[in-house]
C-alpha positions in Angstrom: 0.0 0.0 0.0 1.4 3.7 -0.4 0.6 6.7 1.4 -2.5 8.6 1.6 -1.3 12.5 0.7 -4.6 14.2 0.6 -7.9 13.6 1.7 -11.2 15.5 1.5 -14.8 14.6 2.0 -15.5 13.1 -1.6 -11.2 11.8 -2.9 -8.0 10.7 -1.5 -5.0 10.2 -3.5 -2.8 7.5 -2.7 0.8 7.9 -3.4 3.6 4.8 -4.2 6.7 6.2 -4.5 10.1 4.4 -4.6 9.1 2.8 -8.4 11.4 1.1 -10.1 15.3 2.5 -10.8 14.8 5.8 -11.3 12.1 5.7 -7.9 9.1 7.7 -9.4 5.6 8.3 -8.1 2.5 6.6 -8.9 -0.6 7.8 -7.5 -4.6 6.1 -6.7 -7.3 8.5 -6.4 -9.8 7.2 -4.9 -13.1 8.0 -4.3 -14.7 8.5 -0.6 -17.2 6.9 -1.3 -16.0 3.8 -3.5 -16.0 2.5 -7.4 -13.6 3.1 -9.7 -10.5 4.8 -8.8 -7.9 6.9 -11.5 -4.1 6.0 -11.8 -2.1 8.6 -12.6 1.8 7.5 -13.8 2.2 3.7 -14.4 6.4 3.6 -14.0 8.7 0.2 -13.9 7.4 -1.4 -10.7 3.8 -1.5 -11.4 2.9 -4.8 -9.8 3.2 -3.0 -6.5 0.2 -0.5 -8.4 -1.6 -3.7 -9.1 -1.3 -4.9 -5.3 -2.2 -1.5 -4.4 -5.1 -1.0 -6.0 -6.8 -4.1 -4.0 -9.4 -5.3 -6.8 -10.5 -2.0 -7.0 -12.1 -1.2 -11.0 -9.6 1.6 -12.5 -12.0 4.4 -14.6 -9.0 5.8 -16.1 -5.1 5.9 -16.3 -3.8 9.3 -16.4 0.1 9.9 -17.7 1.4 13.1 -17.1 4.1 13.1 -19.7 5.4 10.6 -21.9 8.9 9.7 -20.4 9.7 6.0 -19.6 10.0 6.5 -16.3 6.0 7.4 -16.3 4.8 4.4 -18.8 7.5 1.5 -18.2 4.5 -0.1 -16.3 2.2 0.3 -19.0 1.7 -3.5 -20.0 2.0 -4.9 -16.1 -1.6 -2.1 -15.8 -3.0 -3.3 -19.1 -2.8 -7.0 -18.1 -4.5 -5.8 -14.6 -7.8 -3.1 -16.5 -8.4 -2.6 -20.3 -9.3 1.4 -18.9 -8.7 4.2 -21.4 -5.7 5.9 -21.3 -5.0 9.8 -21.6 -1.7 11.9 -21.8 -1.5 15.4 -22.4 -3.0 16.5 -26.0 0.5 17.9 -27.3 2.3 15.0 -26.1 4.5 13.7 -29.2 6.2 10.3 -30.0 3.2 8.5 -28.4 2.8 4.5 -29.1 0.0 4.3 -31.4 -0.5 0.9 -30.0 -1.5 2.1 -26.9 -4.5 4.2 -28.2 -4.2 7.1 -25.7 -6.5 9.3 -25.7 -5.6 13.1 -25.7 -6.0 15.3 -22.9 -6.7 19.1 -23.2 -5.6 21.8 -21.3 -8.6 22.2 -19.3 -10.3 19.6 -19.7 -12.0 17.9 -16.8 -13.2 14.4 -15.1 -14.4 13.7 -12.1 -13.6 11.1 -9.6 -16.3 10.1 -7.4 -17.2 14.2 -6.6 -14.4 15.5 -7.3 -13.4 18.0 -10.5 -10.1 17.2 -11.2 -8.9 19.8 -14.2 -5.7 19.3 -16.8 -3.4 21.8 -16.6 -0.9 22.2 -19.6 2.6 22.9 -18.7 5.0 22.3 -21.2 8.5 22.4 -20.8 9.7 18.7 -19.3 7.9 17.6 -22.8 5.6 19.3 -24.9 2.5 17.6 -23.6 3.5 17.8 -19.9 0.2 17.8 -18.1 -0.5 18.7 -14.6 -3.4 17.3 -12.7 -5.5 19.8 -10.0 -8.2 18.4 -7.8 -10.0 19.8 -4.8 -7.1 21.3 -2.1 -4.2 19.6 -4.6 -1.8 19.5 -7.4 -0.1 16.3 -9.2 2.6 17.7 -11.4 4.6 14.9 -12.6 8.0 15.7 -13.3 6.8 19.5 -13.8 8.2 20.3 -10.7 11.0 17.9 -8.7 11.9 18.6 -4.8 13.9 22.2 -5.0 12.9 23.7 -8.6 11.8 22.6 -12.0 11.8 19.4 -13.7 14.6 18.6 -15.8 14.4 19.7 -19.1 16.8 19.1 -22.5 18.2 22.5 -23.6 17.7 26.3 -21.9 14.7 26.9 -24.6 12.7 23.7 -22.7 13.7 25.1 -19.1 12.7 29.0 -20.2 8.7 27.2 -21.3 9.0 25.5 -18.1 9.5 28.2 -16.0 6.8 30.1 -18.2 4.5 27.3 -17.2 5.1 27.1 -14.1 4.8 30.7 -13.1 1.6 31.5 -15.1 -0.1 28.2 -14.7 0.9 26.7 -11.2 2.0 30.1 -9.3 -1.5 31.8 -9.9 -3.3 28.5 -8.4 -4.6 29.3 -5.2 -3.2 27.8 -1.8 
């Protein structure tokens, strides 16, 4: 089991961290008040998201960008739900295989009764996507401990920054 991060009334998200060699996130939102929950991030390491998630029907798996780290579970999850897929909408050099589905910048689903909104933030990739629900925010590899996420030349990092600061900075508290 991971830890719970957040909890409100109608959500919690779960988080497993320590996955596979690089140690990323995955995270289980869960609604209060049962059914199907949303993945977000399926890295190497997934059977401990399979154990996790208890028998518990997945709705959706969310993938904040499309790094390895964040999808080198993908097939250990597919063998566990056939549930569609989404990565941000800009996202390039997806698996056509793997029919995701895009996700806008803005767009919205709800698990049990809570919003949770897209937030585009390009920079780490181009389709970096940042999740916000109820009192928080997933950002994937958006933000690391300290600063930004790591990013390929100073052009990348100066759109990160730019994301960061006009979509994650004006978020309230």
């Amino acid at each position: 089991m991971g830890e719970t991060v957040y909890r409100d009334a109608t959500v919690s998200i779960e988080m497993l961290s320590g996955l596979g060699r690089f140690g990323n996130n995955s995270y289980i939102l869960r609604p209060a008040s049962g059914g199907p929950v949303t993945v977000v991030d399926v890295p190497e390491g997934a059977e401990a998201i399979v154990e996790a998630l208890g028998g518990a029907a997945v709705e959706r798996i969310v993938v904040t960008h499309h790094h390895g780290d964040h999808w080198n579970g993908f097939d250990v999850l597919r063998a566990y739900t056939p549930a569609p897929v989404f990565c941000g909408a800009t996202e390039t050099n997806l698996d056509a295989t793997r029919n995701v589905q895009p996700l806008a910048d803005g767009a919205t689903f709800t698990v049990g009764g809570a919003t949770v909104r897209a937030i585009h933030t390009p920079g780490h990739t181009p389709g970096s996507t940042c999740l916000l629900l109820s009192g928080a925010l997933i950002t994937g590899d958006t933000l690391f401990p300290g600063g930004p996420g790591r990013t390929q030349t100073p052009e990348n990092l100066q759109q990160e920054i730019a994301s960061i600061t006009s979509r994650l900075y004006v978020l309230p508290d």
